[in-house]
N, C-alpha and C positions, 0 to 999 in steps of 0.2 A: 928614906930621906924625905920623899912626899908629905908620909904621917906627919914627921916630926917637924917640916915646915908650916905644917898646916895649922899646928899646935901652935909652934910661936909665933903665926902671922896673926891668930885669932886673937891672942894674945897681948900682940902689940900694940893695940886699938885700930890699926892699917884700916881705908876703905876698902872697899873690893877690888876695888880698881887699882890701887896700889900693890895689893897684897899679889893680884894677878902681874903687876908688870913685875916684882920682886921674883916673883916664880919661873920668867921666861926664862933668865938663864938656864934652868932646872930644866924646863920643857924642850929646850933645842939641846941639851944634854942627853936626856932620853930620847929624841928625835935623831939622833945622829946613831946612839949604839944602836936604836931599832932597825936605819936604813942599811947599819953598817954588816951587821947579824941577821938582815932577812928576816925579825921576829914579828911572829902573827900574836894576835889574840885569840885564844880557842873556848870558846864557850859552850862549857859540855850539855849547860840546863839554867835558864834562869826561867824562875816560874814565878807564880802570883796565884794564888786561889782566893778562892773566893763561895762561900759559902755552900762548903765540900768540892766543888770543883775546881781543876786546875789550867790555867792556861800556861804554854811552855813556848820556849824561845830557845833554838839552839844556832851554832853560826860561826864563822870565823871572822876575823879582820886582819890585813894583810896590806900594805903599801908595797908595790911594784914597780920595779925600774925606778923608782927616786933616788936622787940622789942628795948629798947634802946643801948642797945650792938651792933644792929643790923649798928649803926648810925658810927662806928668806921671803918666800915667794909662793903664799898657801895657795893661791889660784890652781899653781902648779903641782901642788902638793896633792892636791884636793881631786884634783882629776887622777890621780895616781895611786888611790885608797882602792881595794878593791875589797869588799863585803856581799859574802851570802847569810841568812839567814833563813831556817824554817818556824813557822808562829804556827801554834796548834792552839783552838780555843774551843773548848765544847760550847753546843748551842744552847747547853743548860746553864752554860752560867749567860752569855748572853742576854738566856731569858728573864735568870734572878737578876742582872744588870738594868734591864726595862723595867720590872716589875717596881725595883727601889725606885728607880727615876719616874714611874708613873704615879706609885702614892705621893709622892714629894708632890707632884704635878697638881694632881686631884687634890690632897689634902690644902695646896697655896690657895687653890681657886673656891674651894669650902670655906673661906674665913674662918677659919677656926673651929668648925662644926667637923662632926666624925666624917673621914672620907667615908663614901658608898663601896662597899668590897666589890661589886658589880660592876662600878664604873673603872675603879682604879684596876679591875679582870681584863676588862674590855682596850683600858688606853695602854696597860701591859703589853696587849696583844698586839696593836699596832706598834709600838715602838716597837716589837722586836722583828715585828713583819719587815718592816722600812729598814732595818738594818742588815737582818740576811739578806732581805730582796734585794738591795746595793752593793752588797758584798759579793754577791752570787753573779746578780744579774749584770755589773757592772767586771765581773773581773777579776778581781782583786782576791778573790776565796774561792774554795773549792769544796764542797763538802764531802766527807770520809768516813763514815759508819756515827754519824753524829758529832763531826765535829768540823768547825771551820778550817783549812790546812790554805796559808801564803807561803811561796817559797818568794825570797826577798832576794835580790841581786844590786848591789851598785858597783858600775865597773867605770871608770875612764869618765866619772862626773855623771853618771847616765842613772836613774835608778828607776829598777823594772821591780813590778810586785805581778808573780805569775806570765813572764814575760810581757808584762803590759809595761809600756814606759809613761813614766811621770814624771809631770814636766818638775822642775825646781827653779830655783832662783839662779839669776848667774852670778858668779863672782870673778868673772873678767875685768882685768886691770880698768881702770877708767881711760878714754880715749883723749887725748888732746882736743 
């Protein structure tokens, strides 16, 4: 039903913004049989590679204790998602990840002249220093025979990456 709305909202000429408010009935549709069925989303692998390397993403998503009232009122909704996730990322793509973004670097500041393979070695190397080092040193990753591992939690509004919690935005009702 999604598809095939999505086909003739594209269709219609509709803005986005229309085509989205057209869809709510749709969404609080599926919002009600989800709360009503307990249904999770199970994600058994989504990955992304990246030149021979693979990074992966596995995880569930699940609304707890909501109810249908809950669906008028995403504040309440919202704190009532509960999602784990595990991210697996080898440091070797990381590292081809710095290395593009450091020719890119080198090559803008050469005006147009050949980047220096030496320099754009060298700023490689820092980029990808400053990125495990943040990831490592901050928290947020854990390294595992070569490779980055997050475990991802958000419960009751709160989202922890390695039981560390980060902060987010609130989306508490506005106050009088």
């Amino acid at each position: 039903e999604l598809n095939a709305f999505g086909e003739k909202a594209n269709a219609s000429g509709l803005t986005p913004e229309q085509q989205l408010a057209a869809m709510q009935p749709m969404f609080k549709s599926m919002g009600k049989a989800v709360i009503r069925r307990g249904a999770a989303i199970e994600i058994d692998e989504l990955s992304a590679a990246y030149k021979g390397n693979t990074a992966s993403l596995k995880g569930r998503v699940t609304v707890e204790g909501a109810s249908e009232a809950d669906l008028g009122a995403l504040p309440a909704l919202f704190k009532k998602i509960v999602a784990r996730f595990n991210v697996r990322v080898p440091v070797a793509m990381v590292r081809d990840i710095a290395g593009g973004v450091a020719a890119k670097q080198v090559s803008a500041q050469a005006d147009g002249a050949p980047a220096n393979p030496q320099t754009v070695a060298q700023v490689a190397q820092s980029v990808n220093d400053i990125i495990i080092g943040k990831l490592l040193g901050n928290g947020y990753a854990r390294l595992e025979k070569d490779v980055l591992v997050s475990d991802i939690e958000f419960r009751g509004g709160v989202l922890r990456i390695n039981g560390k919690e980060i902060a987010l935005p609130t989306f508490d009702e506005p106050k009088p």
